[in-house]
C-alpha positions, 0 to 999 in steps of 0.5 A, a space after each residue: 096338264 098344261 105347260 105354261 112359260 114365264 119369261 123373264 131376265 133373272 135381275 127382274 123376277 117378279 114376285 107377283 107375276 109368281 103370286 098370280 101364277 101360283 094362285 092359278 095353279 091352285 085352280 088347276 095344275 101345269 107344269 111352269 118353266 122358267 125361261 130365264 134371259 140375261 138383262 145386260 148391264 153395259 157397266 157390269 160387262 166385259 166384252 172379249 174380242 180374242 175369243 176364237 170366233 169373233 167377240 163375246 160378251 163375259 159376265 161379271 161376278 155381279 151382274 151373274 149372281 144377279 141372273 142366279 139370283 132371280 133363278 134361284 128365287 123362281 125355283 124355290 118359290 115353285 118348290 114351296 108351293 109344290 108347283 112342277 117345274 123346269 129351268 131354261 137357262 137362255 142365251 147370254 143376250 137377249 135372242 128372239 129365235 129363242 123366245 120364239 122357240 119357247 112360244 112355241 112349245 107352251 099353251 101359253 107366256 106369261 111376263 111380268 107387263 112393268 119388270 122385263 127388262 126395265 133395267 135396260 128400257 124402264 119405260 113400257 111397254 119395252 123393244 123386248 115387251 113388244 117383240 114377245 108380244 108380236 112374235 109369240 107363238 101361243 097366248 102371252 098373259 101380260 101381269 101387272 105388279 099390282 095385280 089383284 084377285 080376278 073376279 070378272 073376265 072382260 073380251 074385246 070384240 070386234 066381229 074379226 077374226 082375231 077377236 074371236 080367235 082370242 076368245 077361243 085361246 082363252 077358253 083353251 087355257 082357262 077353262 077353269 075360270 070360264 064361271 066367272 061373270 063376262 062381257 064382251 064389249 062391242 065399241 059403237 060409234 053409232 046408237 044404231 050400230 049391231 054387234 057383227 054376227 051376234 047370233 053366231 057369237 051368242 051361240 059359241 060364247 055360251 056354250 063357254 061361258 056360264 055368266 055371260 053378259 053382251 055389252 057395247 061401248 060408245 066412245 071412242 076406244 083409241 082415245 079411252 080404253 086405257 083409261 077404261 080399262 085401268 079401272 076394272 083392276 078385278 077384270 082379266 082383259 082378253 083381246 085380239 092379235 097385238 099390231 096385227 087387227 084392227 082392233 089392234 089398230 086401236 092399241 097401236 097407242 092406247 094399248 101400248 103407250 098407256 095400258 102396258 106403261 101403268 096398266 093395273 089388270 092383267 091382260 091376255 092376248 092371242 093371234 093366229 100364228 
């Protein structure tokens, strides 16, 4: 059994990333923690400059009962859908060593791509949206909130090995959906250009992959991935380190300013630790 990590602040608890997570279970049980962080409303705080120590920040009755709010939330939906489950509740504000630390103890995070912390940053992907995912220590599934059924898996590849280490990491945590229809994209910018190491790469996807198809791409994906990638809604998109590799140096942009500001599949992202 698996044990994978929802982060979230409890003010933004997504139902849907909780839906998605459910209906994964279904497939194939794993123990769920909720890793709950304060969103932190400036207006709903106070901070106490007298406490022994230096300042600290003390949380309103309202701006509390909205963090146990999404607690509350998370663990009665777990109960009811009989999922194994445990709650960490994590420092007053937002802490890296702690999400970190969470990373680092799962096979894999899973965070809601429009609701963490859009009440402090609405506009994604977020400071605290782009720390998780550079600084995570295991896959972080990033969920739309309109997220549909997956019915095909689709890999970036760029003959690098962060793209294959991604694909690896999927094969890991998701051997149950390794059935469904694949391709692994191969952008070109030439007719004439070959997937780097086909053969290699043939060898090991097909012995994961039961429904396997190899494709390449010729446009440019610094200009057109988001917009390509918006529209496979059904397809689970898998790629390599995030601002680290080159392919994400084609995110850089794309990825990040377009994707995860109104992306509508789900996306998952590894790199080597």
């Amino acid at each position: 059994m698996k044990k994978f990590v929802l982060l979230s602040d409890g003010k933004n608890f997504s139902h849907k990333a909780f839906q998605f997570i459910s209906n994964l279970y279904e497939k194939e049980p794993f123990l769920l923690t909720g890793a709950f962080f304060h969103s932190i409303n400036d207006g709903l705080v106070i901070s106490n400059t007298f406490a022994p120590g230096g300042p600290y920040v003390v949380y309103t009755k309202t701006e509390q009962d909205a963090y146990n709010k999404g607690i509350q939330e998370f663990t009665a939906l777990c109960i009811a859908n009989n999922i194994e489950h445990r709650v960490h509740r994590e420092s007053d504000e937002w802490n890296l060593d702690d999400m970190i630390k969470e990373t680092r103890f799962a096979d894999m995070v899973i965070v809601s791509g429009e609701l963490f912390f859009a009440d402090i940053e609405p506009e994604q992907p977020n400071r605290y949206l782009r720390e998780v995912l550079k600084y995570a220590e295991c896959p972080v599934l990033v969920i739309p909130e309109e997220v549909q059924c997956i019915k095909r898996i689709a890999i970036a590849y760029n003959g690098k090995k962060e793209s294959m280490f991604a694909l690896k990491m999927f094969c890991d945590v998701f051997p149950g959906l390794t059935h469904l229809p694949t391709d692994i994209f191969y952008w070109v910018k030439k007719t004439d250009d070959d997937i780097p190491d086909f053969d290699y790469l043939q060898e090991f996807a097909s012995r994961h992959f039961s429904n396997l198809n190899f494709r390449e791409l010729f446009f440019d994906p610094s200009e057109y991935l988001a917009t390509w990638t918006n529209k496979q809604k059904d397809t689970l998109f898998i790629s390599g380190s995030y601002n680290r590799s080159k392919i994400s140096n084609w995110f850089k942009k794309s990825f990040a300013d377009d994707i995860l500001k109104k992306h509508a599949a789900p996306v998952f992202i590894a790199h080597a630790v």
